[in-house]
Every structure is written in C-alpha cells, then in structure tokens.
C-alpha angles and dihedrals in degrees: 000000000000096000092049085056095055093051096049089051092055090039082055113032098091097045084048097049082048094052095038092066097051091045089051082062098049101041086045088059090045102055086041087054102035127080093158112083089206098053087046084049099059090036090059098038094048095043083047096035097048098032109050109040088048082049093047112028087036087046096080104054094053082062101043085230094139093088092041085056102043087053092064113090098272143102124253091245098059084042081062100039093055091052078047096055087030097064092030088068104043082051094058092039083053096051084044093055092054099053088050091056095047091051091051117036109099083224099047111133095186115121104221101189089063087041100061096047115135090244107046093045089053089051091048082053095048099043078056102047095044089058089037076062093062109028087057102056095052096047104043093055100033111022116201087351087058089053091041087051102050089037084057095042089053087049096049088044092054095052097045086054096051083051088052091049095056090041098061107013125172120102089281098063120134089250094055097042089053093049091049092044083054098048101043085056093059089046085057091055111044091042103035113119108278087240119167077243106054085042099049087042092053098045081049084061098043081063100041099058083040099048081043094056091041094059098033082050085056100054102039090054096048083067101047124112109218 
C-alpha cells in the first residue's frame, strides 16, 4: 500500500503543484470576499472536493499507467484502495491549506471560530465525500471518458432544468422547488444543533458513502480492461 501511495504521489506531483497554484487564486479571492463560515464551508468542500479527485483518479488514464499498476504484484482492490487513500489525503492537505489561508492573510474575512466548529468541519467532510462518491465510480471504470461523461451529464442536466423553468415558470416550478430543497438541506446542516447525536450521526454518514464508493469502485475496476 505504501508503495502504491508513493507512486501516486510521483504520477501526480506535477498536475497537484499545477492545480495548487490555481486553487491558491481562487481561495485567496474567496476568504477576501466570505464573512459567513457556512458559505466559506460549502465553497471549499465543493472546489476540493471537485478539483482534486478529477486531478488524481483521471490522472492515470491520460498516462496509460493502469496496465503498468495492475502488473505489479497486487490486487485490483488494493490497487483501489490506494487511488482511494491517495485522494483522501491530498484532499485533507487541500482543506488544511484553506483554513490556513483564511487564519493568515491579513484580508481574510473568514471567521475561523465559526469555521472549526465540530459540526462545520463533519459536514465539509460529508459535502466531499458525497461528490468523491460519485466522482470515484466513473473514473475508475472509465478514466477521462468517465470525467467527459458526468461533466456532460451535468451539462445536460443544467439545460434541461433552464427548459423546465421556462416550461413551467412561476415561483412553484419544479427548478426552483429542487434548488430550494437543496438548499434548504445544506441550511439543516450547517445550522443543526451541534448534538452528540447529530455529530455521531454525521460522522456515520461520513463512513457509510465512503465505505459505499469504496465497494461500488471495487467492483466497477475488477471489470475493467485495461
């Protein structure tokens, strides 16, 4: 496992650094610009959790270094499993560096006591690990196809929901019912009571969609021809 995770690192150091940089911009704008911790929270979780596992798990395919791993003497889980740690901790490393961002820029808006709250810090987790869900599955099995294929679907999604907005219209239409559910949802959990409940039952969840990727990632790559 270890091994795996070395390489990784060298496949993907290059491509990180890249995408670091870009990222710094970007995060820089957004803690000059926030003064809501929950607004910062699902900023950060959707930019991580949407930048980094398309730059390590799609990496791979752009190379044609599938066939060079699964030659080695492991097993395509651990193989999995190794993409799987591998992401997880450039993830962490990336909501680390935001916060420490937002701690030491002399502009920084973010307030940090409302940041590093139990509570916000498990949903950040669980926003992330709900798109690293779904990120996994389609680029495990299918590499760069697999991106190509959800970015397309989102884009198919956004324009069939501008034609149902014009469809229906009014201020009841199904578009504008969904956004609200959704946000609603995120409203619930940034500002739910911080209960030993509620925490133990999101950091539950946190495992579960994990635990979930990870097996529906196993199956889909044992399939795979490489």
């Amino acid at each position: 496992m270890l091994k795996l995770l070395r390489l990784e690192y060298l496949f993907n150091l290059r491509q990180l650094l890249i995408m670091w940089a870009i990222l710094s911009v970007y995060f820089c704008y957004v803690v000059a610009r926030l003064n809501s911790p929950g607004v910062f929270i699902v900023t950060t979780s959707l930019m991580v959790g949407l930048a980094i596992p398309f730059a390590v798990v799609g990496r791979e395919d752009k190379f044609k270094t599938a066939a060079l791993v699964c030659s080695l003497p492991v097993r395509r889980s651990t193989v999995v499993l190794g993409k799987f740690a591998a992401t997880w901790a450039v993830i962490i490393l990336g909501l680390g560096y935001t916060l420490l961002l937002a701690a030491l820029l002399p502009f920084s808006k973010v307030p940090l006591a409302g940041v590093l709250s139990a509570r916000n810090l498990l949903v950040s987790l669980f926003l992330v690990s709900v798109l690293f869900a779904v990120i996994l599955p389609f680029t495990i099995r299918f590499g760069l196809t697999g991106i190509i294929i959800l970015l397309v679907s989102l884009q198919l999604l956004g324009i069939l929901a501008l034609i149902l907005a014009r469809i229906f219209g009014g201020a009841r239409n199904l578009v504008r019912i969904f956004f609200g559910a959704v946000e609603g949802g995120l409203r619930s959990l940034l500002h739910h009571q911080a209960t030993p409940g509620y925490v133990l039952s999101l950091a539950a969840a946190i495992i579960a969609v994990n635990l979930l990727a990870i097996l529906v990632s196993w199956a889909l790559y044992a399939r795979r021809d490489l």
